[in-house]
PDB file as gemmi writes it, atoms N, CA and C in Angstrom:
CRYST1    1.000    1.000    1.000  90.00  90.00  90.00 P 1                      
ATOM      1  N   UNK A   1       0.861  -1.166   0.000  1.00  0.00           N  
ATOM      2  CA  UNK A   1       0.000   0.000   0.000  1.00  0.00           C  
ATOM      3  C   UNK A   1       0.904   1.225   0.000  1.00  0.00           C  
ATOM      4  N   UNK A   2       1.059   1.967  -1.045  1.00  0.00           N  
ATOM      5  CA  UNK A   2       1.555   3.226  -0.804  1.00  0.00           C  
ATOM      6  C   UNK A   2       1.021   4.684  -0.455  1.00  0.00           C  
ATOM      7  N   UNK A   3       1.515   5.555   0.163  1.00  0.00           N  
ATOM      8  CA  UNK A   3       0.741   6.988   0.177  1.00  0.00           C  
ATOM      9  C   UNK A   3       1.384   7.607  -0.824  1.00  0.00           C  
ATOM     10  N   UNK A   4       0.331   7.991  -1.200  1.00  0.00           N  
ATOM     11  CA  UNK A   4       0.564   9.642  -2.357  1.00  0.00           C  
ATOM     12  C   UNK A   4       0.030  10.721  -1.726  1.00  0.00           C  
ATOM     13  N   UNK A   5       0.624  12.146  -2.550  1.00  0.00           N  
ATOM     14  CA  UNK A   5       0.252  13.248  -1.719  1.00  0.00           C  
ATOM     15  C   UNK A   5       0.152  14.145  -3.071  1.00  0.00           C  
ATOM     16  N   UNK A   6       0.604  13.593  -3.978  1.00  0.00           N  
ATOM     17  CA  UNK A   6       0.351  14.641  -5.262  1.00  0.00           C  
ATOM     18  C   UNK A   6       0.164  14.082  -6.312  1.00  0.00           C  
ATOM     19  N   UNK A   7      -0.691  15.106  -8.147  1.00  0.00           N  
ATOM     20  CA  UNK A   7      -0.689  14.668  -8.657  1.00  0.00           C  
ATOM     21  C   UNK A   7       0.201  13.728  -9.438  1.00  0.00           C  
ATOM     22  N   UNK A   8       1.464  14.024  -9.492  1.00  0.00           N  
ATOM     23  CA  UNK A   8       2.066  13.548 -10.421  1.00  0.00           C  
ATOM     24  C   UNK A   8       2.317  11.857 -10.095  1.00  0.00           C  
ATOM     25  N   UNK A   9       2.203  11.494  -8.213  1.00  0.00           N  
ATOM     26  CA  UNK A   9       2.150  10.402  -7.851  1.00  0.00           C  
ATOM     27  C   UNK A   9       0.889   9.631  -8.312  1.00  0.00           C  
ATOM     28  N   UNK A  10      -0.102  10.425  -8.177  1.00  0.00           N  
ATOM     29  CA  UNK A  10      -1.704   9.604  -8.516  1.00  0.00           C  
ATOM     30  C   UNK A  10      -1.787   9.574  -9.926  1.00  0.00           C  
ATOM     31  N   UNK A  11      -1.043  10.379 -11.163  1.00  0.00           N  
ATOM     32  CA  UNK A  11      -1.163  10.063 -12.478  1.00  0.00           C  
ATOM     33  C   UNK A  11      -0.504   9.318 -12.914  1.00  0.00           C  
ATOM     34  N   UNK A  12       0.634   8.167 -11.886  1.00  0.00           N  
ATOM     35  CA  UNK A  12       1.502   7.390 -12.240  1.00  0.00           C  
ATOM     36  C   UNK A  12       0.493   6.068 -11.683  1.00  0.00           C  
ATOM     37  N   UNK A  13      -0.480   6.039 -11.054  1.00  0.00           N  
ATOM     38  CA  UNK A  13      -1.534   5.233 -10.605  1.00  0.00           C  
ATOM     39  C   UNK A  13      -2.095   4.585 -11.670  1.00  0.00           C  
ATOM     40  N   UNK A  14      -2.427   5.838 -12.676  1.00  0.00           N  
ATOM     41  CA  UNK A  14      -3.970   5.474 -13.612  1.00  0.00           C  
ATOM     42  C   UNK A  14      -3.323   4.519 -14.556  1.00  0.00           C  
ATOM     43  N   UNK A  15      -1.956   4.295 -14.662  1.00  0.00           N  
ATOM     44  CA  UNK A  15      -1.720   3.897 -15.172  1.00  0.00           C  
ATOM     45  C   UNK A  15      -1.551   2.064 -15.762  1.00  0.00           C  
ATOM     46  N   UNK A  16      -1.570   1.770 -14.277  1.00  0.00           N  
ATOM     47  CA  UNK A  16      -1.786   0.551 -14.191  1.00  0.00           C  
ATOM     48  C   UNK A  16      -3.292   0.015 -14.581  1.00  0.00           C  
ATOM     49  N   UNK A  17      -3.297  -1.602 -14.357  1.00  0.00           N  
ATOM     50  CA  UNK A  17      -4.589  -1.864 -15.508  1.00  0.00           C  
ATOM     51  C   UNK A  17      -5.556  -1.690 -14.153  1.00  0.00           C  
ATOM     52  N   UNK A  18      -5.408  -1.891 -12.536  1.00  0.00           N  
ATOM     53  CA  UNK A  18      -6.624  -2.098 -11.453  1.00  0.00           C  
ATOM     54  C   UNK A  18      -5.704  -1.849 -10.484  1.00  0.00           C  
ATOM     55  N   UNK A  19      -6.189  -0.589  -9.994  1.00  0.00           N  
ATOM     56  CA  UNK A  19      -5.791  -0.554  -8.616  1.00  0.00           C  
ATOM     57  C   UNK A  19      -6.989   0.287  -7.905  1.00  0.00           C  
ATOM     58  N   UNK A  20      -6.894   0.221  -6.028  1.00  0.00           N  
ATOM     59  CA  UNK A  20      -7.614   0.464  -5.607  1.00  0.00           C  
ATOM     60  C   UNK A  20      -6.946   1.852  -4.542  1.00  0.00           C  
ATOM     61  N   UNK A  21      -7.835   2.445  -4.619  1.00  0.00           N  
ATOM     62  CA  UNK A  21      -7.441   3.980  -3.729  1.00  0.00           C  
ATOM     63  C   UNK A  21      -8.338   3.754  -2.695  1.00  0.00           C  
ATOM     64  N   UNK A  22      -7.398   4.913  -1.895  1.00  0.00           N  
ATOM     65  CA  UNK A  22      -8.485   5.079  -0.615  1.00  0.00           C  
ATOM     66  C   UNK A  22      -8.444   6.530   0.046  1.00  0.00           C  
ATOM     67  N   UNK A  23      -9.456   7.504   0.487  1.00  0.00           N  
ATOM     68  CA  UNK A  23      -9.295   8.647   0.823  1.00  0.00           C  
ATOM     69  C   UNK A  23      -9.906   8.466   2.803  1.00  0.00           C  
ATOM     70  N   UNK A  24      -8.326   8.772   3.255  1.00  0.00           N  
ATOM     71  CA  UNK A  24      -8.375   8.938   4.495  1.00  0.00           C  
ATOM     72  C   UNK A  24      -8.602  10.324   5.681  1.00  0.00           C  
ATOM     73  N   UNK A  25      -9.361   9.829   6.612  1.00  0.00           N  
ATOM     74  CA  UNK A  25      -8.988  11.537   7.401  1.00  0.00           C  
ATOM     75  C   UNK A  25      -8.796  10.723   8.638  1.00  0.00           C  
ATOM     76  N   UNK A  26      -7.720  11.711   9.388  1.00  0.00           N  
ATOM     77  CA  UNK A  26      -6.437  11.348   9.954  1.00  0.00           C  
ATOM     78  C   UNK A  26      -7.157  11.288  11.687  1.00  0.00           C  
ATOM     79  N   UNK A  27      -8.274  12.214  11.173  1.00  0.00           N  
ATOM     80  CA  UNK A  27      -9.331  12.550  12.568  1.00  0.00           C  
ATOM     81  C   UNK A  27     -10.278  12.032  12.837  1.00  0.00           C  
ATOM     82  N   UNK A  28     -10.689  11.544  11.858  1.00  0.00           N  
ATOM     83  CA  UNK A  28     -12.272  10.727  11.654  1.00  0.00           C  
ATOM     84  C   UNK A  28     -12.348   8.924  12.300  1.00  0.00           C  
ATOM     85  N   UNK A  29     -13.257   8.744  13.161  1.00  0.00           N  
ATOM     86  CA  UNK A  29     -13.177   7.070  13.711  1.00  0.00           C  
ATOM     87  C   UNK A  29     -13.880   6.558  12.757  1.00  0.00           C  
ATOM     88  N   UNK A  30     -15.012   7.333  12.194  1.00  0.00           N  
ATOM     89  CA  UNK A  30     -15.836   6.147  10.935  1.00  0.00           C  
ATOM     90  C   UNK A  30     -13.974   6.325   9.939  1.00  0.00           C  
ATOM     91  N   UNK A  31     -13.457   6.553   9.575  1.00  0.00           N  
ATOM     92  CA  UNK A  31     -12.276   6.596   9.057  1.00  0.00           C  
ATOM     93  C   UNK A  31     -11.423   5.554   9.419  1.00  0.00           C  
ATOM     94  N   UNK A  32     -11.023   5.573  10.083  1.00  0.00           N  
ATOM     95  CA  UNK A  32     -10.422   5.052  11.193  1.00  0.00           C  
ATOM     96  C   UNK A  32     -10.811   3.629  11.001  1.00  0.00           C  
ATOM     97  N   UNK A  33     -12.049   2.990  10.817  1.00  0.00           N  
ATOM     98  CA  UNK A  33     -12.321   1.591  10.912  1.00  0.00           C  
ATOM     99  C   UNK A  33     -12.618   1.553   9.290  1.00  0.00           C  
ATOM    100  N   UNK A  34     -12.738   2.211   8.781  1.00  0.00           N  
ATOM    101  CA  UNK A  34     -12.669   2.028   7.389  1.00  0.00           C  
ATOM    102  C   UNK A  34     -11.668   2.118   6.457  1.00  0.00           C  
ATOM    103  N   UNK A  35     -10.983   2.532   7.129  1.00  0.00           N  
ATOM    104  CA  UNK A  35      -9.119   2.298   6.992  1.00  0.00           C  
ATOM    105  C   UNK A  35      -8.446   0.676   7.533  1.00  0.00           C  
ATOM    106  N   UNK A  36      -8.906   0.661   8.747  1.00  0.00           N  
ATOM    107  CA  UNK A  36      -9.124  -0.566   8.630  1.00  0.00           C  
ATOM    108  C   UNK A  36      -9.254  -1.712   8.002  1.00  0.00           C  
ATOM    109  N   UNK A  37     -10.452  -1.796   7.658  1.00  0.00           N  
ATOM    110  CA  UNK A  37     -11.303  -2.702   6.370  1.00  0.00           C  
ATOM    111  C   UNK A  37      -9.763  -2.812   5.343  1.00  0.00           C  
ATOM    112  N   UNK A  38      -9.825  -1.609   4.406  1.00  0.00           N  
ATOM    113  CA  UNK A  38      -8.974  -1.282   4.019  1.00  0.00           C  
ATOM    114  C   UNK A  38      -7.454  -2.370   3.993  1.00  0.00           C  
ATOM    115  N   UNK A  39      -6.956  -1.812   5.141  1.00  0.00           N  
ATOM    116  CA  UNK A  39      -5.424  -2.163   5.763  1.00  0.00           C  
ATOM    117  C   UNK A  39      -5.388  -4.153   5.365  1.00  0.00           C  
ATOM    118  N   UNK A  40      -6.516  -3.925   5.820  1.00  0.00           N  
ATOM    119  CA  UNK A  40      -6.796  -5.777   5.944  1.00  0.00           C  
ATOM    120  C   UNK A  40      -6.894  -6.492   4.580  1.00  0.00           C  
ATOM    121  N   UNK A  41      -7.750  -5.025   3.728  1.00  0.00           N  
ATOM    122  CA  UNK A  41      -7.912  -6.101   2.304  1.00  0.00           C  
ATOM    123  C   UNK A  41      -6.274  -5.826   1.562  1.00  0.00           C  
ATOM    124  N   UNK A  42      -5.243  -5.268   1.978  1.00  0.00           N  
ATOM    125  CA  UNK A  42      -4.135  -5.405   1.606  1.00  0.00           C  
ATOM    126  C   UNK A  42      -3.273  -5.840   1.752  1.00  0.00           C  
ATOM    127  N   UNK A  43      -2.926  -6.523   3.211  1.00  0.00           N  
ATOM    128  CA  UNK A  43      -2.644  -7.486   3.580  1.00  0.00           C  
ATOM    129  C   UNK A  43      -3.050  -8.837   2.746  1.00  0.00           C  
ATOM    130  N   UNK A  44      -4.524  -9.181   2.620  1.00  0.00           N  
ATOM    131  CA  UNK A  44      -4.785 -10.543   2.091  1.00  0.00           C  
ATOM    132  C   UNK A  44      -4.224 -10.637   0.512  1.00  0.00           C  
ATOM    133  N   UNK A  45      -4.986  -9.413  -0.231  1.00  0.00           N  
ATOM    134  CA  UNK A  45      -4.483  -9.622  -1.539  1.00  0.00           C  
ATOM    135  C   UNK A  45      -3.340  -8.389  -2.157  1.00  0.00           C  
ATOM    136  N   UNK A  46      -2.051  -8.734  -1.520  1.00  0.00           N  
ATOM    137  CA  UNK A  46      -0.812  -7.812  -1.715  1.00  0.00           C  
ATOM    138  C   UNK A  46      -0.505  -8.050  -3.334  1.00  0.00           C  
ATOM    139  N   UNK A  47      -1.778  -8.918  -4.207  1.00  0.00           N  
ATOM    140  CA  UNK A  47      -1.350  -9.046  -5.836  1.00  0.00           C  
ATOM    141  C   UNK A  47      -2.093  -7.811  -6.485  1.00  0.00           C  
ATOM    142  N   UNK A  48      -2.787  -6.964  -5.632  1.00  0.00           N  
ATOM    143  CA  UNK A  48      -3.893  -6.179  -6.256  1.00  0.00           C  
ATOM    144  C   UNK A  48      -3.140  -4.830  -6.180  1.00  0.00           C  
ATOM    145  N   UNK A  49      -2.210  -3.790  -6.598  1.00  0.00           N  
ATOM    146  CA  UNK A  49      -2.134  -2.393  -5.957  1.00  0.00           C  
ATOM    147  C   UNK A  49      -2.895  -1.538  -5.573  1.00  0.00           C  
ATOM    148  N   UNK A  50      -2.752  -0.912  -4.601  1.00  0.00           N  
ATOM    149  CA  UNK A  50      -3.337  -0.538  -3.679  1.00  0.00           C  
ATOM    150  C   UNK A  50      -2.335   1.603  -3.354  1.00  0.00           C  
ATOM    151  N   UNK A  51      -3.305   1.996  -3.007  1.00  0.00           N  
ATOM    152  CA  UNK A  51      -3.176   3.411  -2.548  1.00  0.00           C  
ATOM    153  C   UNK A  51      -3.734   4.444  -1.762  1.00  0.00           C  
ATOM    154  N   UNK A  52      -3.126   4.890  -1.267  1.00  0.00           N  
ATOM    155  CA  UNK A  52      -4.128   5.958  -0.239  1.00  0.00           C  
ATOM    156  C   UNK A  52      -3.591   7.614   0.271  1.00  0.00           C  
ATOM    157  N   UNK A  53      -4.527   8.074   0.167  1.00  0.00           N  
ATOM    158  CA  UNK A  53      -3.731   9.554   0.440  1.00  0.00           C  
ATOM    159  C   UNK A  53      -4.436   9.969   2.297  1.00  0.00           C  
ATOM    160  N   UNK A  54      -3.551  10.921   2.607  1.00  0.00           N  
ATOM    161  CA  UNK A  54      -4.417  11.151   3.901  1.00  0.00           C  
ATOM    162  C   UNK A  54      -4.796  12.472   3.939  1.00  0.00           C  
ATOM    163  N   UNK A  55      -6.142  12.773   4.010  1.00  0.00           N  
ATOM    164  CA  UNK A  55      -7.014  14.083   3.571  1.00  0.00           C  
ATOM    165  C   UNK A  55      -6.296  15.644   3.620  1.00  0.00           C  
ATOM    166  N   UNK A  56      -5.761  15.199   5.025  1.00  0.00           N  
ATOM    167  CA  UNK A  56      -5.543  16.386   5.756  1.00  0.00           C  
ATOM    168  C   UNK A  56      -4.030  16.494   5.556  1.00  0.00           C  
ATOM    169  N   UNK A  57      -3.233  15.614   4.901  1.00  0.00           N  
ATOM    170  CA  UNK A  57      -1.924  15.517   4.124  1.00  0.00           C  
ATOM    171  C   UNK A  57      -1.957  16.271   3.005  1.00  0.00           C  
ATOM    172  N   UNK A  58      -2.885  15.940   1.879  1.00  0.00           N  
ATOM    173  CA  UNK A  58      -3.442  15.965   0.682  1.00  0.00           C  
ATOM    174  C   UNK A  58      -4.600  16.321   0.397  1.00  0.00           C  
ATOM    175  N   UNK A  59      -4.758  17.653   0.677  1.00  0.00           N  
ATOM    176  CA  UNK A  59      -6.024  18.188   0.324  1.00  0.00           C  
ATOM    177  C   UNK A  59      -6.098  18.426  -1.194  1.00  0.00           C  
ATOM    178  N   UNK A  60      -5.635  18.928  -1.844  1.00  0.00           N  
ATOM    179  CA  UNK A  60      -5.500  19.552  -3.529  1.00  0.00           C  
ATOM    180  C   UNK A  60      -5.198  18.122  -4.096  1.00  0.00           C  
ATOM    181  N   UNK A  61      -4.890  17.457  -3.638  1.00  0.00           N  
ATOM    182  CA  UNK A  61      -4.843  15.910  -4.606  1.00  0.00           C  
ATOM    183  C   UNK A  61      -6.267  15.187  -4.186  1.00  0.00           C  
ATOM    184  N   UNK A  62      -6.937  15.208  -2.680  1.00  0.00           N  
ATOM    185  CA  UNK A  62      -8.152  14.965  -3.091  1.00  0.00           C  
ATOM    186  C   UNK A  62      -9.149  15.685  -3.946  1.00  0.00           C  
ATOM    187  N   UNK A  63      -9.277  17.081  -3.513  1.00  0.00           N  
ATOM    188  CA  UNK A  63      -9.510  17.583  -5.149  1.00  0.00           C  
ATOM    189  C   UNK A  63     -10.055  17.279  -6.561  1.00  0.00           C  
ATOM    190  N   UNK A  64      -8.599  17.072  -6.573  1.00  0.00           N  
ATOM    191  CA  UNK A  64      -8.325  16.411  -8.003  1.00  0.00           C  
ATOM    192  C   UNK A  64      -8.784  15.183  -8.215  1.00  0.00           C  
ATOM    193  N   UNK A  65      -8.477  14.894  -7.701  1.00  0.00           N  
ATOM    194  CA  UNK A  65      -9.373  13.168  -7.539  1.00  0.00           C  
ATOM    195  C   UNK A  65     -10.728  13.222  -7.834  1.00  0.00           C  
ATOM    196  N   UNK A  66     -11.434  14.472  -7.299  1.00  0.00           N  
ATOM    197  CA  UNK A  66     -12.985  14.116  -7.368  1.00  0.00           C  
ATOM    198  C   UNK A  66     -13.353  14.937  -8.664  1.00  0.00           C  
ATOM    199  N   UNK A  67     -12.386  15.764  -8.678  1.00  0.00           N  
ATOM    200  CA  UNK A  67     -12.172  16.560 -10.377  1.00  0.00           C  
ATOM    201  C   UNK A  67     -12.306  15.685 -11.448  1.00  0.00           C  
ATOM    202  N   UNK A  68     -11.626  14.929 -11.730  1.00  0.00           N  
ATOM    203  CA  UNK A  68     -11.248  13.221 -12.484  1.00  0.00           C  
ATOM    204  C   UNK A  68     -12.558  12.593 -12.719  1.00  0.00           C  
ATOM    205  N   UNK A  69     -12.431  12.348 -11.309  1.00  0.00           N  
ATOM    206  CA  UNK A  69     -13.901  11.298 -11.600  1.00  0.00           C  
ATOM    207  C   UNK A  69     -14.553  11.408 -11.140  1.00  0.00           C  
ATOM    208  N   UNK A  70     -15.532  12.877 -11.219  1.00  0.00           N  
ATOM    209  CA  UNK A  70     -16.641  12.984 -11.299  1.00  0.00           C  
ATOM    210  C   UNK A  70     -17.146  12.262  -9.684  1.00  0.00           C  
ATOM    211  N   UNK A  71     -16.560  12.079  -8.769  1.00  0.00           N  
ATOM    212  CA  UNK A  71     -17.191  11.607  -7.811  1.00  0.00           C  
ATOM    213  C   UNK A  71     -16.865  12.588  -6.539  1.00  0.00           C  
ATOM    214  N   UNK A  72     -18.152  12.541  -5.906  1.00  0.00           N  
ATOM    215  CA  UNK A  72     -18.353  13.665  -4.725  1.00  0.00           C  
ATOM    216  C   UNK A  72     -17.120  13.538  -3.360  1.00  0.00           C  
ATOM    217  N   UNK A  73     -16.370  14.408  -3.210  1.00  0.00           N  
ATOM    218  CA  UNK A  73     -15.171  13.723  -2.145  1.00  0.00           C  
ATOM    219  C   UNK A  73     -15.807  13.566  -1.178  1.00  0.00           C  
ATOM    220  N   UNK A  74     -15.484  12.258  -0.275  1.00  0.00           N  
ATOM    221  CA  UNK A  74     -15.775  11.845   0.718  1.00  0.00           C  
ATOM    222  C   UNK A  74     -15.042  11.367   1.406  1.00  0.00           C  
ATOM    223  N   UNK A  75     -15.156  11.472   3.318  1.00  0.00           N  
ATOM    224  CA  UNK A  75     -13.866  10.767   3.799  1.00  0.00           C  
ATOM    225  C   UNK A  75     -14.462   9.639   5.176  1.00  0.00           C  
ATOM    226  N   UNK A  76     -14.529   8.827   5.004  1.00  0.00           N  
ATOM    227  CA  UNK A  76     -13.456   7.968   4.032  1.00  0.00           C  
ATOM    228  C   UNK A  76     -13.816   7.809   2.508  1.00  0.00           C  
ATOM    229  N   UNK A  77     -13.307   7.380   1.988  1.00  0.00           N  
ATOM    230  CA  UNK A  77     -13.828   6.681   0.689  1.00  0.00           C  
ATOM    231  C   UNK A  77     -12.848   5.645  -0.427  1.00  0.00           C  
ATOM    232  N   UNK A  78     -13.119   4.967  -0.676  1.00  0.00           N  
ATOM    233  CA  UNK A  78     -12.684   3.747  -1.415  1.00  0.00           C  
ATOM    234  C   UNK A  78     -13.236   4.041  -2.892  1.00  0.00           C  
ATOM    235  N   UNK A  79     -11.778   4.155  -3.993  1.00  0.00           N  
ATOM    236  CA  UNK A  79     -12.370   4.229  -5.453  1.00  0.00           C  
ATOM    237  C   UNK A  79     -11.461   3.071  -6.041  1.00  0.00           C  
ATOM    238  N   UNK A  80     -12.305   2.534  -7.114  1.00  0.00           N  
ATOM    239  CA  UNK A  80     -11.076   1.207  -7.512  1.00  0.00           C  
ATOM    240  C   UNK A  80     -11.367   1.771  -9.262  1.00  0.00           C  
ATOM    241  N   UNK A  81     -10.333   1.545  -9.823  1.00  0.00           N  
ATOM    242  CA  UNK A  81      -9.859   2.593 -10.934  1.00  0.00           C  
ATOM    243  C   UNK A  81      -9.740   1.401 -11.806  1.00  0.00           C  
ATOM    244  N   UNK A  82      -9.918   1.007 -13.272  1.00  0.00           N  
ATOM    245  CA  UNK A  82      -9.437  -0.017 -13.875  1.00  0.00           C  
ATOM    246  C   UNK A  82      -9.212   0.841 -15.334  1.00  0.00           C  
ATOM    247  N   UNK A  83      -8.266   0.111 -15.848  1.00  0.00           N  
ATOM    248  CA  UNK A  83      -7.925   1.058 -16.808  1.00  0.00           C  
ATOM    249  C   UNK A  83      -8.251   2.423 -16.907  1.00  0.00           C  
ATOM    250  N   UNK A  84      -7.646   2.866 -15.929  1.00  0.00           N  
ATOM    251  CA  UNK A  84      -7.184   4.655 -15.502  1.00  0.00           C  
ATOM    252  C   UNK A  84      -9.059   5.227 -15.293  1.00  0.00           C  
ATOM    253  N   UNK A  85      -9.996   4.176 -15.261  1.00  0.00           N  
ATOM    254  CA  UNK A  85     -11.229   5.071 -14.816  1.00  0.00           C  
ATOM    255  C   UNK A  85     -11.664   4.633 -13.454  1.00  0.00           C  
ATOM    256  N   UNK A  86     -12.365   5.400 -12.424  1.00  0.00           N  
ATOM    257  CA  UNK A  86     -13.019   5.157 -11.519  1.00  0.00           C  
ATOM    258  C   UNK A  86     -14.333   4.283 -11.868  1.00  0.00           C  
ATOM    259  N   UNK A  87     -14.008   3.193 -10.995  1.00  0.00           N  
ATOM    260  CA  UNK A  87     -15.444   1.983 -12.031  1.00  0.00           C  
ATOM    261  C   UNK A  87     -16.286   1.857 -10.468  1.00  0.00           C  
ATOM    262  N   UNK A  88     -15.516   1.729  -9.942  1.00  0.00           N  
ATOM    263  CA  UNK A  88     -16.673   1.532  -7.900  1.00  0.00           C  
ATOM    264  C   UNK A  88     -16.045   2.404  -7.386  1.00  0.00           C  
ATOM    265  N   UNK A  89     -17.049   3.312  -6.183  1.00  0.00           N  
ATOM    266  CA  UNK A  89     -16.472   3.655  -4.799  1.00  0.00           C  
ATOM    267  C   UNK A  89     -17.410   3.208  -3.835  1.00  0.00           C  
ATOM    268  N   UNK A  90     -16.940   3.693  -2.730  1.00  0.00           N  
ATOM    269  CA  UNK A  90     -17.874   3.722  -1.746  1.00  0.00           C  
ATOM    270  C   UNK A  90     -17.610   4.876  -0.537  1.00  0.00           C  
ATOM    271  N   UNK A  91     -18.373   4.872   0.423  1.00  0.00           N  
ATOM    272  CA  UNK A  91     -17.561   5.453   1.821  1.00  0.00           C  
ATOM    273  C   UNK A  91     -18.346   4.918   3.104  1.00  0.00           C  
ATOM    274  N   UNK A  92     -17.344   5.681   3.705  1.00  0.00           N  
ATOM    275  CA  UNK A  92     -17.963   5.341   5.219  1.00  0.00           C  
ATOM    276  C   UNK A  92     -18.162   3.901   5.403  1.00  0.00           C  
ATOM    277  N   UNK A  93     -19.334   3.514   6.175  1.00  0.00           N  
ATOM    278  CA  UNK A  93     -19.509   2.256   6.617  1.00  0.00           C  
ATOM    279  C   UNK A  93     -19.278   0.953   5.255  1.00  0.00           C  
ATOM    280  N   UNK A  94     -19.771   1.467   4.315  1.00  0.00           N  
ATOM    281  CA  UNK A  94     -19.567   0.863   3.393  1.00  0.00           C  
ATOM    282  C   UNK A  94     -18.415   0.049   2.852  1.00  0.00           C  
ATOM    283  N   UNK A  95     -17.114   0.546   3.426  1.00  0.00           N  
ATOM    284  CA  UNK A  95     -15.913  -0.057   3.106  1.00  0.00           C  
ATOM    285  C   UNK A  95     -15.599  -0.750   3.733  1.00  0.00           C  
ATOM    286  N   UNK A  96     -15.659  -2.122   3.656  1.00  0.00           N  
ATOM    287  CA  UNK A  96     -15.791  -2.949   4.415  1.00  0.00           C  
ATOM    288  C   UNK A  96     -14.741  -4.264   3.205  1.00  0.00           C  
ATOM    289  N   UNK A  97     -14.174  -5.126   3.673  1.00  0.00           N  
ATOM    290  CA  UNK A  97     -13.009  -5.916   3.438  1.00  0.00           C  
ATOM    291  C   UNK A  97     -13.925  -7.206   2.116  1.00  0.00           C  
ATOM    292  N   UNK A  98     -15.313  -7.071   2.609  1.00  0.00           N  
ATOM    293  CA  UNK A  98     -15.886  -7.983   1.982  1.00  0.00           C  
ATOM    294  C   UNK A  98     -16.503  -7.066   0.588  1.00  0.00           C  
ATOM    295  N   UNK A  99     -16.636  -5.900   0.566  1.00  0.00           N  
ATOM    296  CA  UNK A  99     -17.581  -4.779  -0.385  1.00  0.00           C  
ATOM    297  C   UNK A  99     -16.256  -4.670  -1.807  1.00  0.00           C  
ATOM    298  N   UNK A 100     -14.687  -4.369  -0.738  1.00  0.00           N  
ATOM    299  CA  UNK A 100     -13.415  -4.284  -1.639  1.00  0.00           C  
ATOM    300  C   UNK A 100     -13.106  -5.389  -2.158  1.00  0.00           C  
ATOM    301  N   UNK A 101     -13.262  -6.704  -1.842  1.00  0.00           N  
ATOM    302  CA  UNK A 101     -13.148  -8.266  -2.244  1.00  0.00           C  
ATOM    303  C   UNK A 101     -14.196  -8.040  -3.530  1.00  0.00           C  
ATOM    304  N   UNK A 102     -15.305  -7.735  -3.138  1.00  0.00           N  
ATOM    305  CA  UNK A 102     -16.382  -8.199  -4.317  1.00  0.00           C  
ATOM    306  C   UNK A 102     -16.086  -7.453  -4.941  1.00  0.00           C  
ATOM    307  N   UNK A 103     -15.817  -6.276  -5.518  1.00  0.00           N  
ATOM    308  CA  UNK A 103     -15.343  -4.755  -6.512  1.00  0.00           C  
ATOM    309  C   UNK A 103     -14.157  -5.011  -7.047  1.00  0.00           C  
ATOM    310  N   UNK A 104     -13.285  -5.603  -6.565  1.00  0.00           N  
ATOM    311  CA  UNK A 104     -11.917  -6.032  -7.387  1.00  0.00           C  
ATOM    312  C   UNK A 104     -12.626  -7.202  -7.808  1.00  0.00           C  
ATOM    313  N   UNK A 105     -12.909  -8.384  -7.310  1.00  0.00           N  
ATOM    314  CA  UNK A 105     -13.703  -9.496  -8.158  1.00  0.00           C  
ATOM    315  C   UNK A 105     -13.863  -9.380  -9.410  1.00  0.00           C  
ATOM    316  N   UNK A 106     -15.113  -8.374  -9.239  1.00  0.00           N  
ATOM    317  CA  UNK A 106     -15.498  -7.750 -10.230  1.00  0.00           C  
ATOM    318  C   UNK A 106     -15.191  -7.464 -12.156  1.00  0.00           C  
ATOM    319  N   UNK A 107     -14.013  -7.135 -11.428  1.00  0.00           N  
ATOM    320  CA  UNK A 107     -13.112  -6.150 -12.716  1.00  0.00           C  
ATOM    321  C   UNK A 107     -11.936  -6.897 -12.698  1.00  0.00           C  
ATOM    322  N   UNK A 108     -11.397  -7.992 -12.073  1.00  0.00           N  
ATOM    323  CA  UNK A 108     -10.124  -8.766 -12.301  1.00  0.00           C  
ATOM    324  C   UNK A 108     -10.280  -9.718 -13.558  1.00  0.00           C  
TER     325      UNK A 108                                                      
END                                                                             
């Protein structure tokens, strides 16, 4: 799992054919366990890349992020990108180890 904090790190992302992002806040407990979720689904499948920025690190790269793809920023939130587009997100409670299993499924 790596952190990014800028564009030029997250446009070296899109590049790959599936990877999964994650937008963290550093303050937040629904965060916090949804980071979690998270932490865990990267651990199991370390074949999938994986990324995450932390909000309050990276504000202007979340941003951009929701600039991109059209999706409303949220924190937490989980976007899984396949060939450089945002294809699922989710947030909050929603990110859950079994929601990121089925969404990479998905698109692998």
């Amino acid at each position: 799992m790596n952190k990014v904090s800028n564009e030029t790190e997250f446009t070296s992302l899109l590049e790959q054919d599936l990877f999964l992002f994650m937008k963290h806040s550093l303050t937040c407990p629904i965060s916090l366990a949804a980071f979690s979720e998270y932490t865990r689904f990267t651990e199991i499948h370390q074949d999938i890349p994986t990324a995450y920025l932390a909000v309050q690190d990276a504000r202007p790269l979340s941003n951009h992020v929701a600039d991109i793809t059209g999706i409303k920023h949220e924190s937490p939130q989980a976007i899984l990108f396949h060939k450089g587009k945002a294809v699922w997100n989710a947030s909050h409670q929603q990110i859950t180890l079994e929601q990121l299993e089925n969404a990479v499924l998905k698109y692998s």
